[in-house]
C-alpha positions as CSV (number, residue, x, y, z in Angstrom):
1,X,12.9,-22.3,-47.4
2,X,9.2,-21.5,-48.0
3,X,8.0,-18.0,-48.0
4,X,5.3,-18.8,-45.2
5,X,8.4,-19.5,-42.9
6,X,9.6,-16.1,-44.0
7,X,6.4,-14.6,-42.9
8,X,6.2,-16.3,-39.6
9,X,9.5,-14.7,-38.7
10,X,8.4,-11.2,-39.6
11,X,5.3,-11.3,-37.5
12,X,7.7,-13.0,-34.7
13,X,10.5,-9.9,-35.1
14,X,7.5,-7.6,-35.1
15,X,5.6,-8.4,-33.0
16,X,8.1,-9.6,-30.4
17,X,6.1,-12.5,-28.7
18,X,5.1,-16.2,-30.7
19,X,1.8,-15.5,-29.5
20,X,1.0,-12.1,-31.0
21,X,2.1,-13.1,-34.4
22,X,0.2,-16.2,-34.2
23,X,-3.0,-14.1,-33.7
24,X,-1.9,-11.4,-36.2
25,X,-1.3,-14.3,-38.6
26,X,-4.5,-16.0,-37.5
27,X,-3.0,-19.6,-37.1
28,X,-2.1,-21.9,-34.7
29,X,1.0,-20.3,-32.3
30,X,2.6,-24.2,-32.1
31,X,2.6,-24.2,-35.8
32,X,4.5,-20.4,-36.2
33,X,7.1,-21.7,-33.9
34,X,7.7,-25.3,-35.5
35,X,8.1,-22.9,-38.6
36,X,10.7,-21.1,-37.7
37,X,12.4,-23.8,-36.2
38,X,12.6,-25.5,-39.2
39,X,13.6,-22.4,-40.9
40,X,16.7,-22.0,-38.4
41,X,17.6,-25.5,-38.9
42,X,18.1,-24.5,-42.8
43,X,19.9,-22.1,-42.6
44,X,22.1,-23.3,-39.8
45,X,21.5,-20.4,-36.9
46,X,19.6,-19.3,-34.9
47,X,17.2,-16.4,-35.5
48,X,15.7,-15.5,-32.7
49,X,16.1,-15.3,-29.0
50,X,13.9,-16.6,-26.8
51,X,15.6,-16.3,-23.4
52,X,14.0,-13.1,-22.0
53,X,10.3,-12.0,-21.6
54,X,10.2,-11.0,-25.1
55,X,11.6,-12.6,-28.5
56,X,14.4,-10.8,-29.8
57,X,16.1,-11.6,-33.3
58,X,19.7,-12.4,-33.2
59,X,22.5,-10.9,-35.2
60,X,21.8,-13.4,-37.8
61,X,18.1,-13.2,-37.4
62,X,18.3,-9.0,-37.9
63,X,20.5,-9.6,-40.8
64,X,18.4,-12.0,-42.4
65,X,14.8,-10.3,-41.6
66,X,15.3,-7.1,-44.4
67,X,15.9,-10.0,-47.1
68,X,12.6,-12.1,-45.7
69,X,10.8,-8.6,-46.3
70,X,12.1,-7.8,-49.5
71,X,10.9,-11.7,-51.0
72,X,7.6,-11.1,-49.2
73,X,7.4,-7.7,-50.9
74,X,8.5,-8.6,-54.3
75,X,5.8,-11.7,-54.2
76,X,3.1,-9.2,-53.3
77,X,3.9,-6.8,-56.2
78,X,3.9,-10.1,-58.5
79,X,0.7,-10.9,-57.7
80,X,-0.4,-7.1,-57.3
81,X,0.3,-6.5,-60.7
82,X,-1.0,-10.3,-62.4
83,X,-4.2,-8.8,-60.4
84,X,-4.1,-5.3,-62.3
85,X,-3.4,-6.8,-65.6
86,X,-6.3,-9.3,-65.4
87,X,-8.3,-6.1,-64.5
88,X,-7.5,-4.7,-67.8
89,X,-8.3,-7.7,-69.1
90,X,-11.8,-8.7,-67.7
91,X,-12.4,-5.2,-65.8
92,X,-14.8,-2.9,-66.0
93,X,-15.0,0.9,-66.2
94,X,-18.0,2.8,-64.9
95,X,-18.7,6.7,-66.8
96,X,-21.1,9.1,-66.2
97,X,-21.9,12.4,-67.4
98,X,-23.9,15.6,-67.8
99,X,-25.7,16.2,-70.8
100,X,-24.1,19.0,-72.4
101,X,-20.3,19.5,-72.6
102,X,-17.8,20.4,-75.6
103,X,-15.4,16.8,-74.5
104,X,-15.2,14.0,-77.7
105,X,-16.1,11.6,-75.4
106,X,-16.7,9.2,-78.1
107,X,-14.1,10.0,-79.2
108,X,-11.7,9.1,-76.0
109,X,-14.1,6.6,-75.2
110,X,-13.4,4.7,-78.6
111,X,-9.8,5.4,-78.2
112,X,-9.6,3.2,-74.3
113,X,-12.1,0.2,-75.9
114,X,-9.3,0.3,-79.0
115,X,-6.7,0.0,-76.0
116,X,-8.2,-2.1,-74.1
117,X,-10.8,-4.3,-76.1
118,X,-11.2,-6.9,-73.1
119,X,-12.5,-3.9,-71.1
120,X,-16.6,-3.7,-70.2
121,X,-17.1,0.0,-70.7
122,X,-20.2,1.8,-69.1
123,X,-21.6,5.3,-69.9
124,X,-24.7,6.9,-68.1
125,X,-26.2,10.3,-68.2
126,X,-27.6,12.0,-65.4
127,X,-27.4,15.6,-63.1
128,X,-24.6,15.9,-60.9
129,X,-25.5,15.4,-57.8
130,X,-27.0,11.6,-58.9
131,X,-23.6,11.6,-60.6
132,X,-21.5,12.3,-57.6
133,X,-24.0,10.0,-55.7
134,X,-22.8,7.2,-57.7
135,X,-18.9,8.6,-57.5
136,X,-19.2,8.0,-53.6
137,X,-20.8,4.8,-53.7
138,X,-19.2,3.0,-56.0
139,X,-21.4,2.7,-58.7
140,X,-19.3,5.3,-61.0
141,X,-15.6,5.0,-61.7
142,X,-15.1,8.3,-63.2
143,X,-17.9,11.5,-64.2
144,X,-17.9,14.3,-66.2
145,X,-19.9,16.9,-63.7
146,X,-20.7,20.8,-63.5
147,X,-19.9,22.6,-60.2
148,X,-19.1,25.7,-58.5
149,X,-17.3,24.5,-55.7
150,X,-15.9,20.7,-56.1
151,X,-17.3,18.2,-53.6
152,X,-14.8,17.8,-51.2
153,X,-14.3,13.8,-50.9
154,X,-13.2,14.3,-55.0
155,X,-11.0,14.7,-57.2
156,X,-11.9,17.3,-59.7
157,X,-9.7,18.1,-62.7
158,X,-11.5,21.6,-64.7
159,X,-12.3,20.9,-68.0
160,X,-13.4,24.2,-68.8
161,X,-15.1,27.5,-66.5
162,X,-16.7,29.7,-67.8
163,X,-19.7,32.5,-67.2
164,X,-23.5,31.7,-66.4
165,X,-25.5,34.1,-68.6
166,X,-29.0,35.2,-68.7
167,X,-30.5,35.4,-72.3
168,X,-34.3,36.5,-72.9
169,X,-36.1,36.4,-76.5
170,X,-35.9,39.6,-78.7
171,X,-39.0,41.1,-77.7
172,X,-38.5,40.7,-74.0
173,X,-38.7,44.1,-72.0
174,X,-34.5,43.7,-70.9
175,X,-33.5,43.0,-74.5
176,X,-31.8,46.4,-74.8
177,X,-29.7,45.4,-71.7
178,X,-26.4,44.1,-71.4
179,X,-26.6,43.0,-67.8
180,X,-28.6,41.9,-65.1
181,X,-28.3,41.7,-61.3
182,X,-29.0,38.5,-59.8
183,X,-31.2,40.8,-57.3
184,X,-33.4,41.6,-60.4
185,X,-34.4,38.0,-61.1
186,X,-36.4,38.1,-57.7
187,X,-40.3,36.8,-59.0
188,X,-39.2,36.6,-62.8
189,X,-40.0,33.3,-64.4
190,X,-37.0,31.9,-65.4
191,X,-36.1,28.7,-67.6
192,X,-33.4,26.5,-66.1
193,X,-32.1,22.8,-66.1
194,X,-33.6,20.9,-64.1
195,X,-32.9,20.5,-59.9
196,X,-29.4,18.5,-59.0
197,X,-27.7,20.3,-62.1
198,X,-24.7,21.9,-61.7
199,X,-25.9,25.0,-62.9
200,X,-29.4,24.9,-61.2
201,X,-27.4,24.7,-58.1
202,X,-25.1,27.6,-58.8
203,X,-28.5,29.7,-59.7
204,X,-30.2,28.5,-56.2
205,X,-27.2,29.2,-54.3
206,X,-26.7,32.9,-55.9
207,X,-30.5,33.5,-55.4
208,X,-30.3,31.9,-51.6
209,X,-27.7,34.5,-50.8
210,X,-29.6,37.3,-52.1
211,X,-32.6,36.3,-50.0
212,X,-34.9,34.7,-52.2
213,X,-36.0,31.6,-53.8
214,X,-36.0,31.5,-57.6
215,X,-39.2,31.2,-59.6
216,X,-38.4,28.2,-62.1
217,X,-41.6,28.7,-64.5
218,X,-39.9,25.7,-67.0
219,X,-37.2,23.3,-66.4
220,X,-35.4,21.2,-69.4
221,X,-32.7,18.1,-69.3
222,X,-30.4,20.0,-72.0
223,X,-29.0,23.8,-72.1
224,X,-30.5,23.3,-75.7
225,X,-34.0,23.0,-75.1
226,X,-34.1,26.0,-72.3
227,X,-32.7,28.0,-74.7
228,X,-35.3,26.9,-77.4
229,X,-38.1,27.8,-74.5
230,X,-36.6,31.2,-73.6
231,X,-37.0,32.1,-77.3
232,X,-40.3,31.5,-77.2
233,X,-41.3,34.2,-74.8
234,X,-41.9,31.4,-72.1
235,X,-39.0,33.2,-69.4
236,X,-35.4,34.2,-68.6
237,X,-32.9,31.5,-69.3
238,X,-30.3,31.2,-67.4
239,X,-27.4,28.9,-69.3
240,X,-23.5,28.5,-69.6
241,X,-22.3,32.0,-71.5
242,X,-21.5,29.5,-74.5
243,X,-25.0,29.0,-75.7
244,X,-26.7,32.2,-74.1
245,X,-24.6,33.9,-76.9
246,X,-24.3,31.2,-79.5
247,X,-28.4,30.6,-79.9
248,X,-29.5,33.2,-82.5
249,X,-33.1,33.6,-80.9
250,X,-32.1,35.1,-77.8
251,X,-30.4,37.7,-76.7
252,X,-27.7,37.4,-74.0
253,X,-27.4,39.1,-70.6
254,X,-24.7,38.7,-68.4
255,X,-25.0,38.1,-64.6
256,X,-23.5,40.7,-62.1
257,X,-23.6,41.6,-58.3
258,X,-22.6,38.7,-58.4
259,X,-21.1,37.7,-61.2
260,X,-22.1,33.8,-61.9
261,X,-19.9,31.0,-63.0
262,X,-19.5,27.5,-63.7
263,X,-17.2,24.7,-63.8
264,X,-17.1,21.2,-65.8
265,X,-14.7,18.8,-64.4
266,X,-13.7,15.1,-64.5
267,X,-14.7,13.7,-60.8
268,X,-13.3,10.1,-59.4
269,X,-13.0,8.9,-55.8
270,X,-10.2,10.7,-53.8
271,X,-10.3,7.6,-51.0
272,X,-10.3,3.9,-51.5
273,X,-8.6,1.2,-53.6
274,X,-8.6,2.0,-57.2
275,X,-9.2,-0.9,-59.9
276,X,-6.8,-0.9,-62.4
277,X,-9.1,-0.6,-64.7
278,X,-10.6,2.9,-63.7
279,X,-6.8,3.8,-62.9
280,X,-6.3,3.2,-66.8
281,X,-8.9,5.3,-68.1
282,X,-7.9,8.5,-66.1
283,X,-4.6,8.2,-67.4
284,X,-5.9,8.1,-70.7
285,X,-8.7,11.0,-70.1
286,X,-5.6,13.0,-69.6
287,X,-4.1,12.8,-72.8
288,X,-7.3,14.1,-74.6
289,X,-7.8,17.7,-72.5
């Protein structure tokens, strides 16, 4: 008994005609029915009838064909899972990420190569949209992004959410203040990350809704450096509520009507095959946050 034999009469039972398995199998239909043949001959009955218009399995044939599935099913998984475990072997995992977040990632990056030494490991940073570009085409296993609303063809677990302040430098005419209405940053030069951040995006689309178009007088690659600009006099800075009120040359506002906030999340692929190797690293991301 070979397990092509066991095939063939699968396709036969399913497909209920020598000639339709033949095509689904993509061999020759004389070859399919010589198979089974021979199969029958083993085990001493016949499997299927071929008296009518259509094949039908016998009573031995339908009590053998859930056993034929079952061998064909357990040889797939065997071979499924020498696949995956070469992919942890030889694979290769794909990260991106924005450039400012509180995640170790060294630290859970060191942890996987410890795990999985045989494992090329990848890390790029870049904005989010470039980063969910490369999450839909493949490029990216895996990306730490910042969003308001996830992208809908991901998965997005939050990492943190928080507030999207306004801060100004000491001697700036709304230091007294407490808040600001997004309305009120109509024609004010402000200092923001740069276009296809996730914050940059939550500003545009705040500002959009209000019915205007925000005036970005400096744009930087890190919340750090806008907030280094804004204390020189040089705009309003709009950043994650973290640093507007942890920099100690500036002076925080926070956003209202409406209120402004942000998301970090780990993004993968919702659709597809998933290599083993990816598949590992979320599992392990998930022990760390």
């Amino acid at each position: 008994m070979e397990l092509h034999q066991l095939a063939y009469l699968v396709a036969v039972a399913d497909e209920a005609s020598f000639t339709r398995a033949a095509a689904r199998l993509r061999v020759a239909q004389p070859g399919v029915s010589a198979q089974v043949r021979k199969l029958e001959r083993e085990l001493g009955q016949d499997l299927l009838d071929r008296s009518g218009r259509q094949v039908r399995l016998t009573a031995a044939g339908a009590a053998v064909l859930p056993y034929a599935r079952a061998a064909l099913a357990a040889v797939e998984g065997a071979r499924r899972t020498a696949a995956e475990l070469a992919g942890l072997v030889r694979g290769r995992v794909a990260i991106g990420t924005v450039t400012s977040h509180d995640v170790d990632l060294a630290t859970v990056l060191a942890d996987f190569h410890a795990a999985h030494p045989g494992l090329e490991i990848t890390l790029a940073e870049d904005t989010t949209d470039r980063l969910v570009d490369g999450l839909r085409a493949g490029r990216l296993d895996a990306a730490i992004i910042a969003y308001d609303t996830p992208p809908p063809d991901l998965d997005v677990r939050v990492l943190t959410d928080e507030a999207v302040d306004a801060a100004v430098a000491p001697g700036h005419e709304w230091a007294g203040r407490s808040t600001v209405r997004v309305a009120e940053l109509r024609g004010r030069p402000l200092v923001c990350l740069r276009a296809g951040t996730g914050i940059r995006g939550i500003l545009e689309s705040a500002c959009a809704a209000a019915g205007f178009a925000p005036v970005v007088a400096f744009e930087a690659g890190t919340p750090q450096v806008v907030a280094q600009l804004a204390a020189r006099g040089l705009g309003v800075a709009v950043l994650p509520a973290s640093i507007a009120r942890g920099y100690a040359g500036l002076h925080p506002l926070r956003i209202t009507r409406p209120a402004l906030s942000g998301r970090l999340g780990l993004a993968w692929r919702r659709e597809g095959p998933r290599p083993a190797a990816a598949g590992a690293f979320l599992s392990h991301f998930a022990r760390y946050r």
